[in-house]
DRENFIVO-306135 format. One record per residue: residue in one letter; chain; residue number from 0; x negated, y negated, z of N, C-alpha, C in turn. Coordinates in Angstrom, 3 decimals. Atoms other than C-alpha are relative to their C-alpha. Layout:
N
   code   unit   pos        n_x        n_y        n_z       ca_x       ca_y       ca_z        c_x        c_y        c_z
      A      A   NUM          X          Y          Z          X          Y          Z          X          Y          Z
...
end
This chain:
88
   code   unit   pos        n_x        n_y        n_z       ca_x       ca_y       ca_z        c_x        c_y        c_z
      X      A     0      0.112     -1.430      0.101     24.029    123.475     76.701      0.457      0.485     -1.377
      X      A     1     -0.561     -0.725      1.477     26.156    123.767     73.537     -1.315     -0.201     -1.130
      X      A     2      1.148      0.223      0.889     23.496    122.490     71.546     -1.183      0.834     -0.359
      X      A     3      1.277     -0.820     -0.616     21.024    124.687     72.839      0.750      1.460     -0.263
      X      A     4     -0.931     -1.076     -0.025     23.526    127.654     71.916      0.146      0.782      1.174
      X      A     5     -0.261     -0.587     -0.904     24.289    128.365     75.116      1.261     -0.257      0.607
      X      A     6     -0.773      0.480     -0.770     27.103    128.649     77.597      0.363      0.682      1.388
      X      A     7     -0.055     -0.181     -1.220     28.644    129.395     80.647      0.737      1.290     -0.096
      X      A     8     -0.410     -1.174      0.346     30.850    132.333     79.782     -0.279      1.366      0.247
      X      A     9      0.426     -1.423     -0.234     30.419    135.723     81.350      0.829      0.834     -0.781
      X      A    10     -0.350     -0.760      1.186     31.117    137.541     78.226      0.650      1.499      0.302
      X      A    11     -0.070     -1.248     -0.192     30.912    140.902     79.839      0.940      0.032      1.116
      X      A    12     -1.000     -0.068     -0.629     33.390    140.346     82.556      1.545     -0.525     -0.434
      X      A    13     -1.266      0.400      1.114     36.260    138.554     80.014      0.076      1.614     -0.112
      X      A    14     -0.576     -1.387      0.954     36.017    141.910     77.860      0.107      1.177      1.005
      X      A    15     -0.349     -0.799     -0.704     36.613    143.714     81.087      1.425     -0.430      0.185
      X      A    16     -1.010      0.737     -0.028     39.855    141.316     81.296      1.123      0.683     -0.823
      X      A    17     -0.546     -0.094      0.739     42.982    142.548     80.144      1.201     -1.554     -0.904
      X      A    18     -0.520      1.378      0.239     45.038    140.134     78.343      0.921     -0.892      0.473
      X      A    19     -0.862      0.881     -1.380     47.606    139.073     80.893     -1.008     -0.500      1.018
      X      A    20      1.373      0.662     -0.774     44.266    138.386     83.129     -0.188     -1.192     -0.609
      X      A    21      0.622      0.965      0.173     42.817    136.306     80.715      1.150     -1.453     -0.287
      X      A    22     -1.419      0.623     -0.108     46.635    134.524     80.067      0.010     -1.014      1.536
      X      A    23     -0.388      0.898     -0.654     46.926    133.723     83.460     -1.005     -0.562      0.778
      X      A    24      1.873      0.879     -0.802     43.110    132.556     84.650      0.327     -1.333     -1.132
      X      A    25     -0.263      1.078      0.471     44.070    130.489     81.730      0.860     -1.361      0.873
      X      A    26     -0.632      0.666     -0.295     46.925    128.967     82.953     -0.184     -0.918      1.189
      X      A    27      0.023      0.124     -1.089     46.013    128.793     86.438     -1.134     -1.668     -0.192
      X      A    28      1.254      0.928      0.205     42.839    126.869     85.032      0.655     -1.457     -0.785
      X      A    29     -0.812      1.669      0.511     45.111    124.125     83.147      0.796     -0.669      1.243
      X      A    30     -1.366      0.368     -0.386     47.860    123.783     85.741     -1.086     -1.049      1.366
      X      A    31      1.149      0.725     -1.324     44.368    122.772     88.597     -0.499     -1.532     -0.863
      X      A    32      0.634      0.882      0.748     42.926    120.680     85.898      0.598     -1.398      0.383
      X      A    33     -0.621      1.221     -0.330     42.950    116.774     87.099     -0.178     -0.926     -1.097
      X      A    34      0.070      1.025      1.357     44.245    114.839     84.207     -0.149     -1.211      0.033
      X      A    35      0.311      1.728      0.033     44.052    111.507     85.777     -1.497     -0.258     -0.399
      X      A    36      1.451      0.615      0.866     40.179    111.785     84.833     -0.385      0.216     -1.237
      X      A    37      0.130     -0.042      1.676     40.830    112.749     81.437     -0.210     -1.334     -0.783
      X      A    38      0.146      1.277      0.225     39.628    110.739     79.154      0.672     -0.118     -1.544
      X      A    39     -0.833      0.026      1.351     41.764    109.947     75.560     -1.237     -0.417     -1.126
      X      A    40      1.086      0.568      1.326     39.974    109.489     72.151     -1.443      0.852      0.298
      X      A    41      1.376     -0.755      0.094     36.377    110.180     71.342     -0.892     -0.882      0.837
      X      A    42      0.729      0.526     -0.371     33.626    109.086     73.420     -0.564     -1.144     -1.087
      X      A    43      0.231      1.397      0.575     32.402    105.669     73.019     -1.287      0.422     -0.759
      X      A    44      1.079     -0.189      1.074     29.709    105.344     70.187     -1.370     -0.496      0.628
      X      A    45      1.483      0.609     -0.423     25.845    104.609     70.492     -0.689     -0.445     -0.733
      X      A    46      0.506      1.374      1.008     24.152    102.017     69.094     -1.433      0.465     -0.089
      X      A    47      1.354     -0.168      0.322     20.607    103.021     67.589     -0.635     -1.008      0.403
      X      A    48      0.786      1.852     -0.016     17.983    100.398     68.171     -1.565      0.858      0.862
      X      A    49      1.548     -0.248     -0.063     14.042    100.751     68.289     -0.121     -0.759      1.562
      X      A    50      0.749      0.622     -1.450     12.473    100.426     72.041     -1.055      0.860      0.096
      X      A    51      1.312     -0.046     -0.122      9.437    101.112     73.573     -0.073     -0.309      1.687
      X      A    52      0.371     -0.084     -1.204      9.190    102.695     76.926     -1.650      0.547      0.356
      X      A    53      1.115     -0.123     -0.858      5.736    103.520     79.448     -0.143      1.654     -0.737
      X      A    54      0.012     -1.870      0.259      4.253    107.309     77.647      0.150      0.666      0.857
      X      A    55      0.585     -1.133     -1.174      4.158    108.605     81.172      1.432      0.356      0.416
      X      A    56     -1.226     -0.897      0.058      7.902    108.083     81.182      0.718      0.563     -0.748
      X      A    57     -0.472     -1.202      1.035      8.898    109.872     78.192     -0.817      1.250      0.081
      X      A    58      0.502     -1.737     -0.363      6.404    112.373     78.801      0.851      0.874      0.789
      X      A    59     -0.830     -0.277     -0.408      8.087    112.905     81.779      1.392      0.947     -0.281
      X      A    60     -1.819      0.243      0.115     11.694    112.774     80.601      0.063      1.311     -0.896
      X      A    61      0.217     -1.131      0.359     10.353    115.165     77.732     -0.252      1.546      0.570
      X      A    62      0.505     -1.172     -0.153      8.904    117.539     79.686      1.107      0.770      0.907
      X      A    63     -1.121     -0.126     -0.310     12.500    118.006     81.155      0.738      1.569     -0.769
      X      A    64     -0.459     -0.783      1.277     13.454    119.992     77.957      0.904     -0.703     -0.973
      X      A    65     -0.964      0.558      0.779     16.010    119.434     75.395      0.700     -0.827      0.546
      X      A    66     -0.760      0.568      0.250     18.248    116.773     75.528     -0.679     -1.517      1.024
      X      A    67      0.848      0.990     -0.787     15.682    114.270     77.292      0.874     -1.710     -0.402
      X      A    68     -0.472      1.281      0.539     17.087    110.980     75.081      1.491     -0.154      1.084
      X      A    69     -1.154     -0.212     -0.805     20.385    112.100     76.958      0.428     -0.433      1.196
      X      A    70      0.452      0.024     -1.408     19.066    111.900     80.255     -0.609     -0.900     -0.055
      X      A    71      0.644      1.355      0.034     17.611    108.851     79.845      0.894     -0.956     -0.279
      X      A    72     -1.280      1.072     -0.094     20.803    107.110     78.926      0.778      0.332      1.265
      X      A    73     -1.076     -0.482     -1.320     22.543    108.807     81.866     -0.758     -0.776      0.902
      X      A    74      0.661      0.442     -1.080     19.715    107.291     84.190      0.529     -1.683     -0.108
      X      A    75     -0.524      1.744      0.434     20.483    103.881     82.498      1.190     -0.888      0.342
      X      A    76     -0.942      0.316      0.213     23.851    104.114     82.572      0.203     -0.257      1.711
      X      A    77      0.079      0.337     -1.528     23.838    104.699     86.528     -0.580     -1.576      0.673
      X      A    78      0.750      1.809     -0.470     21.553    101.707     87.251      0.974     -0.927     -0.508
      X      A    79     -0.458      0.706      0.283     23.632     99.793     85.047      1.501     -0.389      0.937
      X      A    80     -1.007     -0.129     -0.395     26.942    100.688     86.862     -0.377     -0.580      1.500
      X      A    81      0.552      0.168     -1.040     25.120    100.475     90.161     -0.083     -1.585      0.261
      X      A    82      0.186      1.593     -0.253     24.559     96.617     89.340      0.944     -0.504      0.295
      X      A    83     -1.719      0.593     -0.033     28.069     96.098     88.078      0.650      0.298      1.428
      X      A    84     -1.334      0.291     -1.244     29.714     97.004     91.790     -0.935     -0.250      1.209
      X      A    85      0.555      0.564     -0.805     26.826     95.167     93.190      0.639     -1.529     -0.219
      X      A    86      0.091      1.854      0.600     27.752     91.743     91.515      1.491     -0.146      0.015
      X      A    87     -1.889      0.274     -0.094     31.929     92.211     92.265     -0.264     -0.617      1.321
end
């Protein structure tokens, strides 16, 4: 979404917010927050590399909208994971 300059943010109900509101929606919103799935550092890196999938599934995947390459590693990444706690 950021990419796409968008977000989630109801702009017009904040600036109805006074600032002890927005103080303690803050807080409230850290103190829920579950840090055991935090994750430290920067996401792991991605390795470029030339492939060569079926046009009908990048058409597809394209015709999704923005961030299609994205969503195509996310599908990957599932299957892949899916194997790994087949083969424990």
């Amino acid at each position: 979404m950021r990419r796409r300059g968008e977000d989630r943010t109801d702009v017009e109900r904040v600036r109805r917010m006074s600032d002890a509101e927005i103080e303690t929606q803050a807080r409230d919103e850290a103190e829920s927050f579950d840090w055991a799935k935090a994750e430290i550092g920067l996401p792991p890196s991605k390795k470029q590399l030339t492939v060569r999938f079926d046009r009908d599934i990048v058409d597809w995947f394209r015709a999704q909208g923005p961030g299609y390459q994205t969503r195509m590693n996310a599908v990957l990444r599932k299957y892949m994971e899916a194997r790994k706690r087949e083969s424990e």
